[in-house]
N, C-alpha and C positions, 0 to 999 in steps of 0.2 A: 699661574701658567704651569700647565706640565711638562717636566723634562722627561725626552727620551735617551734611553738610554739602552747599549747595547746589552741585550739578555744572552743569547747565544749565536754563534756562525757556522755554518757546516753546509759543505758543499756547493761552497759561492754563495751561499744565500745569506743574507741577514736576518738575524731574526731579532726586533727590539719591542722592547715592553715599555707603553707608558706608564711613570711610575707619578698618577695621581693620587690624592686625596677619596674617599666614598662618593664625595658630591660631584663627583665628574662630571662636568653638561656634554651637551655637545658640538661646544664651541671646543674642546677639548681634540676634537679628531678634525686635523687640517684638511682643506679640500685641494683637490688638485687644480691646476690653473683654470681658468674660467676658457678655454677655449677650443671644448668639444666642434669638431668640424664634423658633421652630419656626413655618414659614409665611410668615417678611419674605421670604427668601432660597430661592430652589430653583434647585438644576439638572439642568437637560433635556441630554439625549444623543439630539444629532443624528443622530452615526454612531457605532457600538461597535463598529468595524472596522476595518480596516490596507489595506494598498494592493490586494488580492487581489479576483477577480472572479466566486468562485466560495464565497465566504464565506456571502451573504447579506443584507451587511448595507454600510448607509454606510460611508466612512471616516470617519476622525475630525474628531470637531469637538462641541462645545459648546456650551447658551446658559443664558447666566445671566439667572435673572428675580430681578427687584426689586420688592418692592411690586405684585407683578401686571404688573410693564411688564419687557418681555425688553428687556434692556439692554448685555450684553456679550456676545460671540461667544469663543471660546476655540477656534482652527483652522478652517477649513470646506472639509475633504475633501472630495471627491467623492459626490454624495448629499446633500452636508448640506443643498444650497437648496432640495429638493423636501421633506425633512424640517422647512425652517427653514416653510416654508408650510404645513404639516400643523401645526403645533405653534400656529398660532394668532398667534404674533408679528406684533406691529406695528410696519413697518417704521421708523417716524418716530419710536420709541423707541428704538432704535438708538443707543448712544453710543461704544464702541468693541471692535474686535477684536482680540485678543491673536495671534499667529501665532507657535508654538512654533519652528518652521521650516520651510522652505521644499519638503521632500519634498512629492511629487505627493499623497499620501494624506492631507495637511493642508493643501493651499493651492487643488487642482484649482478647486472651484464659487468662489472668490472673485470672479473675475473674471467668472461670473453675480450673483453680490450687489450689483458696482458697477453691470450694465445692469442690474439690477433696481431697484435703487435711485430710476434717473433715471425709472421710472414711479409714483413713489411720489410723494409730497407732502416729503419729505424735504430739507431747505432750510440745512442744518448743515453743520456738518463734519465727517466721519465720523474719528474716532481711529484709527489704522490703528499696533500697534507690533508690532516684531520685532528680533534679531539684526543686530548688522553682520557686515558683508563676515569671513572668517578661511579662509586659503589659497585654492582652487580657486572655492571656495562666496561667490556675491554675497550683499550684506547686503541689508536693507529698501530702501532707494532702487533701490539697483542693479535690482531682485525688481519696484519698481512702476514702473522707467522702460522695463525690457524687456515688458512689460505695457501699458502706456498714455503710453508718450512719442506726443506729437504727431506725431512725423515716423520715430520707428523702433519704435516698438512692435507688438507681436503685434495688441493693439487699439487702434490708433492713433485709431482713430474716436471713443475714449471720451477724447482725452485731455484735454477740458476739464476733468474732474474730479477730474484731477492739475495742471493748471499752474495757479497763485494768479493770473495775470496774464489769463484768462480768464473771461468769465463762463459759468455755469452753475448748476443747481439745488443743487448740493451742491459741498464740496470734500473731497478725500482730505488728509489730514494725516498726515505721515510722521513717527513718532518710532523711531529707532534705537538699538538698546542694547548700547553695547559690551561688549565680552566683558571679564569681570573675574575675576581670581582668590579664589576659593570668599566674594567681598562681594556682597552684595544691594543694585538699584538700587530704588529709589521715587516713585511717580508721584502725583503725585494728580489725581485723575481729577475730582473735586466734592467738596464739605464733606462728604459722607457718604461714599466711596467712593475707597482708596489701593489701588494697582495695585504687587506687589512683584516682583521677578524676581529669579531668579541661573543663570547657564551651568552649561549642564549638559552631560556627554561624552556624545557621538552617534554615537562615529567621529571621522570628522573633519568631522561635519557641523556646523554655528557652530547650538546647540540652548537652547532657554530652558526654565525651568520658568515655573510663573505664581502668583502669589499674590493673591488677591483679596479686602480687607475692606470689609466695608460691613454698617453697622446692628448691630455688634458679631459679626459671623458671617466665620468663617474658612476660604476654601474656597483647596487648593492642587491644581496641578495638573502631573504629572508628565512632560506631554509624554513624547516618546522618549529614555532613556536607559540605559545599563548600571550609573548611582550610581558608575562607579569612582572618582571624586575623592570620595566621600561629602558631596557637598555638595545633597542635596535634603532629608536631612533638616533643615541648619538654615534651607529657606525652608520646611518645612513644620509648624516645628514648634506645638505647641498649635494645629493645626486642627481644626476641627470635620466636617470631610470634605477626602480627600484622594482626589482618584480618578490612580489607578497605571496604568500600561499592562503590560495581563498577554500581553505577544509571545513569551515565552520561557518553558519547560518546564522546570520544576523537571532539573537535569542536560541540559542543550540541550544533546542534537550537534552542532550548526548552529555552528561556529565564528563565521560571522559574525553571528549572531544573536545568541550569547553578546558581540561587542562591542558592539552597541547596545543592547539592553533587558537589563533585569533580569530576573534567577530568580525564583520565588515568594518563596522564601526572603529573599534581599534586601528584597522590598519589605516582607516582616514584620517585618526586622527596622528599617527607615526609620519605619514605623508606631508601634513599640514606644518607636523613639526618640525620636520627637516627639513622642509621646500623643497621636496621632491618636484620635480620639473614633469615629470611621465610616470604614472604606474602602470605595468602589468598585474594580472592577477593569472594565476597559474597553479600548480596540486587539485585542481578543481575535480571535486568528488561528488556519487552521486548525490549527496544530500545539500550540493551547495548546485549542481547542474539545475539549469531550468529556473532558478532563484536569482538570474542576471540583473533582473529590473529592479529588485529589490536593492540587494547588493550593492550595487551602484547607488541607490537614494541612501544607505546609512552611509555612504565611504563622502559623500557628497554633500554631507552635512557640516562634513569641517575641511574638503577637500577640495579646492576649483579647480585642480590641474586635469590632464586626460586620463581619464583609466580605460584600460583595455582586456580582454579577457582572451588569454592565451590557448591556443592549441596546437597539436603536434607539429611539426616544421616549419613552422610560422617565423618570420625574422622580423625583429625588432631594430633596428639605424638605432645609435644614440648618437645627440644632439639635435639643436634647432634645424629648424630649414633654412638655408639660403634663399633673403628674399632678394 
């Protein structure tokens, strides 16, 4: 059995690390109670795109509503902030952002979210978590100090609402998650709502996945990756929705395409292995557009559940239906 244990605390939050064994399964990451009610939990798809400008569509980014109130962000690609204003969210609901990493296609509108913010009534402190620093690639600090350091940053002009020792309407809050071998870190976010993560292969880019419980509903989210360490299934396991990124064609030529995302196939088989109850499929690009029918027969080979293929503002319920 793994114990958890507390790693670090800062800013009400918990932050604990399972401290397993290499053979972690994924009986290893507990699930939340078995009784998602269809309707507490949805989510909304910002952007169902990749970094491309000829697509159609946002890049990627997510938002999680709760009880009617959009509460959690999941990436916000380019597009996402004109999407995040079409979708109705209220900014002062807001409690934190997930950031899978730091590619342009997942981080670009951020730094419209933080001037957008300061026109808003918004008086908190906004959660802000991501990846640390791993080879070439800056971690979360590094990411919000070239961004809004007071005196070197890109928007320098914003940097009240990164330095604590200033005043200003809101504060950015930085949690950083080191990178750990195939263990999952845990956040808790509020008495109702635990924040799970585990690194995931990107390349060599430092990548997270996300896990998100709340109200007994289990939603994971597969950011960018190829699964080669196979460790998304054990943060995904017994989810009630797992939205996948379908960047990659069943047999991709694209060498380097094949090292970062996944085949169809793979993610059927990540699905099967966690008894994912619903997949989305979402980052869809154009060399995966138009490849629906396909796509769905490899994910279908080891998957019975529903799979569905996401687009821009599209809202996803998690849990069963009330029969």
């Amino acid at each position: 059995m793994c114990a958890i244990a507390t790693f670090k605390k800062l800013f009400g939050l918990s932050l604990l690390l399972t401290s397993c064994s290499s053979a972690l399964s994924a009986q290893a990451t507990p699930v939340a109670p078995a009784s998602c009610e269809r309707g507490k939990v949805q989510v909304q798809v910002l952007g169902s795109g990749g970094p491309e400008l000829n697509d159609k569509r946002a890049s990627t980014s997510y938002l999680i509503w709760i009880d009617h109130h959009a509460r959690i962000l999941v990436d916000f690609g380019s597009g996402a902030a004109l999407n995040y204003e079409k979708s109705g969210a209220i900014p002062e609901d807001l409690q934190a952002v997930l950031l899978s990493h730091f590619h342009v296609d997942h981080t670009a509108d951020f730094p419209a979210l933080v001037k957008g913010l300061g026109f808003t009534k918004f008086d908190d402190e906004i959660q802000v978590f991501g990846p640390a620093r791993s080879g070439v690639f800056p971690g979360l600090n590094e990411f919000l100090g070239a961004l809004f350091n007071g005196k070197t940053g890109a928007y320098a002009y914003l940097g009240q609402y990164l330095d604590p020792d200033q005043g200003s309407q809101f504060k950015i809050t930085a949690n950083e998650v080191p990178a750990t071998n195939k263990q999952v870190v845990m956040f808790t976010l509020n008495d109702e709502t635990t924040l799970k993560t585990i690194s995931v292969p990107h390349g060599q880019v430092p990548s997270l996945a996300w896990r998100v419980e709340t109200h007994g509903c289990v939603i994971t989210f597969s950011g960018d990756t190829s699964n080669a360490d196979k460790t998304l299934e054990i943060l995904a396991d017994g989810s009630d929705l797992l939205i996948a990124h379908n960047a990659a064609q069943e047999n991709e030529p694209d060498r380097v395409a094949r090292l970062l995302h996944m085949m169809p196939s793979e993610i059927g088989r990540i699905a099967s292995t966690a008894k994912v109850k619903k997949l989305v499929l979402s980052h869809r690009m154009l060399r995966t557009l138009g490849k629906e029918k396909q796509t769905s027969a490899a994910i279908k080979q080891s998957f019975n559940g529903s799979v569905q293929f996401a687009d821009d503002l599209q809202i996803f319920p998690v849990g069963a239906k009330i029969k």
